[in-house]
C-alpha positions as CSV (number, residue, x, y, z in Angstrom):
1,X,105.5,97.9,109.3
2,X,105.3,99.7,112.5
3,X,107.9,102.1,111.0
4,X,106.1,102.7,108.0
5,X,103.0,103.3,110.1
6,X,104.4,106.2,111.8
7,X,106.0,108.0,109.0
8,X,102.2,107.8,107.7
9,X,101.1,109.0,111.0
10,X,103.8,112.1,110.9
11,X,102.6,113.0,107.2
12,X,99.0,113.0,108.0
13,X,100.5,115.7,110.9
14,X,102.1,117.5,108.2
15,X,99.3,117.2,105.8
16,X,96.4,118.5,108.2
17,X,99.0,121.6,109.3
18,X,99.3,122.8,105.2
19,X,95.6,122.2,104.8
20,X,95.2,124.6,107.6
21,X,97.9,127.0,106.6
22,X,96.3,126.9,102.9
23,X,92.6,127.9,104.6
24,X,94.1,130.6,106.3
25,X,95.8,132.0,102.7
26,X,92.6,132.1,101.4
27,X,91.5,135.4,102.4
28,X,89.3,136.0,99.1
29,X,87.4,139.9,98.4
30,X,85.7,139.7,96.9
31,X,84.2,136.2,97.4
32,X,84.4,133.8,94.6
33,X,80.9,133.6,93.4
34,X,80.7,130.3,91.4
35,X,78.4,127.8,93.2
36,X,81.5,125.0,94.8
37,X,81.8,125.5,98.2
38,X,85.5,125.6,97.7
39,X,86.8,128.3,95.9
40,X,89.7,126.4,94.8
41,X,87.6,123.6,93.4
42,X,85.2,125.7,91.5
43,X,88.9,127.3,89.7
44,X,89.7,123.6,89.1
45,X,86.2,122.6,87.5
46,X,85.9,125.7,85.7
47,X,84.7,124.6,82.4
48,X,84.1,127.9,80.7
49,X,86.1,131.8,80.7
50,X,82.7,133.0,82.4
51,X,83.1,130.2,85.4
52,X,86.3,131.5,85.6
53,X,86.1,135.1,85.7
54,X,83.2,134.3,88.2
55,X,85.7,132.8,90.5
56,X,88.0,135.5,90.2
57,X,85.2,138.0,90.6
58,X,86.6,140.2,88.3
59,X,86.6,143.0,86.9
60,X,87.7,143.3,90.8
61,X,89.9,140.1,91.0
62,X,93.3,141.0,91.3
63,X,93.7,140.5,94.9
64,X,91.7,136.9,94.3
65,X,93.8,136.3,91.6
66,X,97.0,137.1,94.0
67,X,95.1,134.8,97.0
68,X,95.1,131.8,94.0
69,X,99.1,132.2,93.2
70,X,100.0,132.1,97.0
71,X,98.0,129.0,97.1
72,X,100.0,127.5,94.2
73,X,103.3,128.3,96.2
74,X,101.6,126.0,99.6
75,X,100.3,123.2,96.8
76,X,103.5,122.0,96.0
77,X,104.5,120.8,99.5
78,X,101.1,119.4,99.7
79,X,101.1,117.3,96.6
80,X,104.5,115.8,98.0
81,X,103.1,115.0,100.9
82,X,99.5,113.7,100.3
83,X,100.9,111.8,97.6
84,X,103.8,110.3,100.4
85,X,101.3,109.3,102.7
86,X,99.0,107.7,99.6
87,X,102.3,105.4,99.1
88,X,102.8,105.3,102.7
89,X,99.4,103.5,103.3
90,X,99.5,101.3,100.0
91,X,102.9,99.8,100.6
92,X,101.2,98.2,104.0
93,X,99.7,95.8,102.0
94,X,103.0,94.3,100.4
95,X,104.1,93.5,104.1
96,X,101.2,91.3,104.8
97,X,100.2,87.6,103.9
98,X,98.0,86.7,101.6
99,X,98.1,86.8,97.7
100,X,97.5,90.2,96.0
101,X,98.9,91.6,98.5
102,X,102.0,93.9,96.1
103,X,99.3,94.1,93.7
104,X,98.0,96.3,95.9
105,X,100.4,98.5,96.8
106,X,101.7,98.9,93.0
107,X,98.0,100.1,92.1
108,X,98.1,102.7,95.0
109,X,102.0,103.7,94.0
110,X,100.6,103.9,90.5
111,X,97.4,105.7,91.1
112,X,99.6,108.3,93.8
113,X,102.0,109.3,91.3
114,X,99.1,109.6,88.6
115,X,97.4,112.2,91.2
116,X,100.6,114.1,91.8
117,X,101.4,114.6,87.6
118,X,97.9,115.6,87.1
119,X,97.6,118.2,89.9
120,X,100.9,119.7,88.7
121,X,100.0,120.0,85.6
122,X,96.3,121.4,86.2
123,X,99.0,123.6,89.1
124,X,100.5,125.3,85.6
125,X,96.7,125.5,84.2
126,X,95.7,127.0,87.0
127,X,98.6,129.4,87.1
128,X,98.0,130.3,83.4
129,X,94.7,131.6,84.1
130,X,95.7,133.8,86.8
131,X,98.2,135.2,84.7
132,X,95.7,136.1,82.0
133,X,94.0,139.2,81.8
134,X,90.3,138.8,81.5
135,X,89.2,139.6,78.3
136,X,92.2,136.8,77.0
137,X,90.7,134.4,79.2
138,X,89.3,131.3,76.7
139,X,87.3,128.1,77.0
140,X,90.1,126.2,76.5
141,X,92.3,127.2,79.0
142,X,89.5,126.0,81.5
143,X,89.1,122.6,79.8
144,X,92.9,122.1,79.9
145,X,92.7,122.5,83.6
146,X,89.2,120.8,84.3
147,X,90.4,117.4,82.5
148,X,93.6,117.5,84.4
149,X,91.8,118.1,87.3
150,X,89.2,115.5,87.0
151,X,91.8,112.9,86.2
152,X,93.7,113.9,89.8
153,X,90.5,113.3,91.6
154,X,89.9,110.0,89.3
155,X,93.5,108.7,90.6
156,X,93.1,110.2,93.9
157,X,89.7,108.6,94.7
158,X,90.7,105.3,93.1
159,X,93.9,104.9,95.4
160,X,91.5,105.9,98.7
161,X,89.6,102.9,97.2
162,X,92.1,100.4,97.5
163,X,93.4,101.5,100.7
164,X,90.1,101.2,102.0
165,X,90.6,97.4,101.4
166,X,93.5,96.9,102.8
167,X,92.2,98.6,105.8
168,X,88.8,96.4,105.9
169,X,90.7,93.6,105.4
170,X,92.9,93.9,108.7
171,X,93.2,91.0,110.3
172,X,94.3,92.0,113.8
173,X,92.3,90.1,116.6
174,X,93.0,93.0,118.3
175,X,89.5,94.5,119.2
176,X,90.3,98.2,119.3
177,X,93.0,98.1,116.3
178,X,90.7,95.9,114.2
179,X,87.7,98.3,115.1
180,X,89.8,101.5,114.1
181,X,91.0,99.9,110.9
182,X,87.5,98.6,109.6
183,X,86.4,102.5,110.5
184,X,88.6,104.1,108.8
185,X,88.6,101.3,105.8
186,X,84.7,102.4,105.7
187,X,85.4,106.3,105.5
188,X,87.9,105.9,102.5
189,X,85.4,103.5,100.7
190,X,82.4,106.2,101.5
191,X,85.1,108.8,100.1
192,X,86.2,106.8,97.4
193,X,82.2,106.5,96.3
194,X,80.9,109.8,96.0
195,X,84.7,110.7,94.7
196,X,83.7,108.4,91.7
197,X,80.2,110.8,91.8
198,X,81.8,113.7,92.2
199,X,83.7,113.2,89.0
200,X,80.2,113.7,87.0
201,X,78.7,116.2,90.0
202,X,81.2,117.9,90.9
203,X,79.0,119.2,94.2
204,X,80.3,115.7,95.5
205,X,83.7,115.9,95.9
206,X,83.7,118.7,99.2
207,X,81.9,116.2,100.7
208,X,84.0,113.4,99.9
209,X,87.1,115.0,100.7
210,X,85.0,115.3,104.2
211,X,85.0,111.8,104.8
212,X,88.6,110.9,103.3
213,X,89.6,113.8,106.1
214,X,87.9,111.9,108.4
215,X,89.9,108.6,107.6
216,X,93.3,110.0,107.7
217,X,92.3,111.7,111.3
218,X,91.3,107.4,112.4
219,X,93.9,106.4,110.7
220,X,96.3,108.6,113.1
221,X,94.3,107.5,115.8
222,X,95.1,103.7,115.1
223,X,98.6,104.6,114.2
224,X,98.6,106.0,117.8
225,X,97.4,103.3,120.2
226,X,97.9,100.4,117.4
227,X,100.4,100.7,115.2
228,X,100.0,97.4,114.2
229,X,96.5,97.2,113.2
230,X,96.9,96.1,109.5
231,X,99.5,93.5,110.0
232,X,97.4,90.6,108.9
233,X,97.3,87.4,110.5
234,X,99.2,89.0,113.5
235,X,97.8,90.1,116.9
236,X,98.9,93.9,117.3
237,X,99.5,95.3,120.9
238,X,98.4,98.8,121.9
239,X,101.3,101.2,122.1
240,X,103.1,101.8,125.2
C-alpha cells in the first residue's frame, strides 16, 4: 500500500507540473470570447459552429487555433497520467478489509479508462475543428465533441466519487492521517457533486475541478507525513 501511495503522490507531482506547463501554453489573442472561464472548456462544450468560432475568435483565430493544437500535443501526457493516478487511488481499496472493497477499485479502473477513451476521442474532435476553416465549421462537429466531452467529465466525476469513499472511510486511528483522509474524501465528494451539476451547467465544472485540485494537493499532503492513512483497520505511523 505504502508503495502504491507514493507512485500516487509522484503522479499528482507530475500532474500539477503539466497543468502548469499547459497554463502557460495558453497564450490566447485574441481572447476566447465564449462565456467559460476556461478557454479550453468552452471548445469542449461548444454546442454550436457560432460557440466555436467564438472561441477561436475568428475571423482572427489562427494563432488561437495554433495555442489549441499545442495544447493537444501536452493533453496526451496528461490523460496518461490523470487517468494513472485515478487507478492509483482506486486500487487502495482492494488492499483493505472489508467487503466491497475490489468492487471498488474495478468501478474506478472502469470509470478511469472510460475518461481516458472519451477525452481522446473528443482530443480528435477537438483537433478536427481546428483544422477546419471557418465557414466549413458545422453543428455537428461540435456535438461530436460536446457528447464526448460530457461523457469524460461523467466518468471522471464518477471515479472522484468513489474515491471520495474510500477516503471517508479510512480507518486509521491515526489522528492527523485520519483527519487528512476524511478532508480530502470531503473535497472529491464536493467535486464529484457539482461535477454531476456541471454536466447540465456547464459553469460548474471550473469550480469543481477547483475542489478536486484541492484534494489531490491533501491527498499529497497525507501521502507525505502518512502514507498509510487509508489502510483500514490499521494504525498508520507518520513518515520518518
Amino acid at each position: 500500500m505504502r508503495a502504491l501511495m507514493n507512485v500516487c503522490g509522484v503522479l499528482i507531482v507530475v500532474l500539477a507540473a503539466l497543468a502548469a506547463r499547459m497554463a502557460w501554453t495558453s497564450d490566447f489573442d485574441p481572447e476566447p470570447s465564449r462565456g467559460l472561464k476556461k478557454p479550453i472548456l468552452g471548445l469542449e462544450l461548444a454546442a454550436t459552429a457560432s460557440e466555436v468560432r467564438s472561441v477561436f475568435r475568428d475571423p482572427l483565430g489562427y494563432r488561437n487555433r495554433n495555442v489549441f493544437r499545442e495544447l493537444l500535443e501536452w493533453d496526451g501526457p496528461f490523460i496518461i497520467c490523470y487517468a494513472s493516478l485515478l487507478v492509483g487511488l482506486g486500487l487502495t481499496a482492494a488492499f483493505r478489509r472489508g467487503i466491497g472493497g475490489k468492487g471498488q477499485a474495478a468501478l474506478v479502473i472502469a470509470l478511469a479508462i472510460g475518461a481516458a477513451r472519451f477525452d481522446a476521442r473528443e482530443n480528435r474532435g477537438i483537433l478536427t475543428l481546428i483544422e477546419t476553416r471557418s465557414h466549413a465549421l458545422t453543428d455537428e462537429m461540435a456535438q461530436v465533441v460536446r457528447s464526448a466531452s460530457l461523457a469524460k467529465w461523467g466518468c471522471f466525476f464518477g471515479a472522484i466519487g468513489v474515491i471520495s469513499a474510500i477516503f471517508l472511510t479510512a480507518g486509521t486511528t491515526t489522528r492527523g492521517g485520519r483527519n487528512l483522509a476524511r478532508s480530502a474524501g470531503l473535497l472529491f465528494l464536493s467535486a464529484s457533486g457539482l461535477g454531476a451539476i456541471g454536466l447540465i451547467w456547464p459553469t460548474m465544472l471550473h469550480r469543481a475541478l477547483w475542489l478536486a485540485s484541492l484534494g489531490f494537493l491533501t491527498t499529497l499532503v497525507m501521502i507525505a507525513v502518512w502514507p498509510d492513512a487509508l489502510e483500514k483497520g490499521h494504525e498508520a505511523r507518520p513518515a520518518r
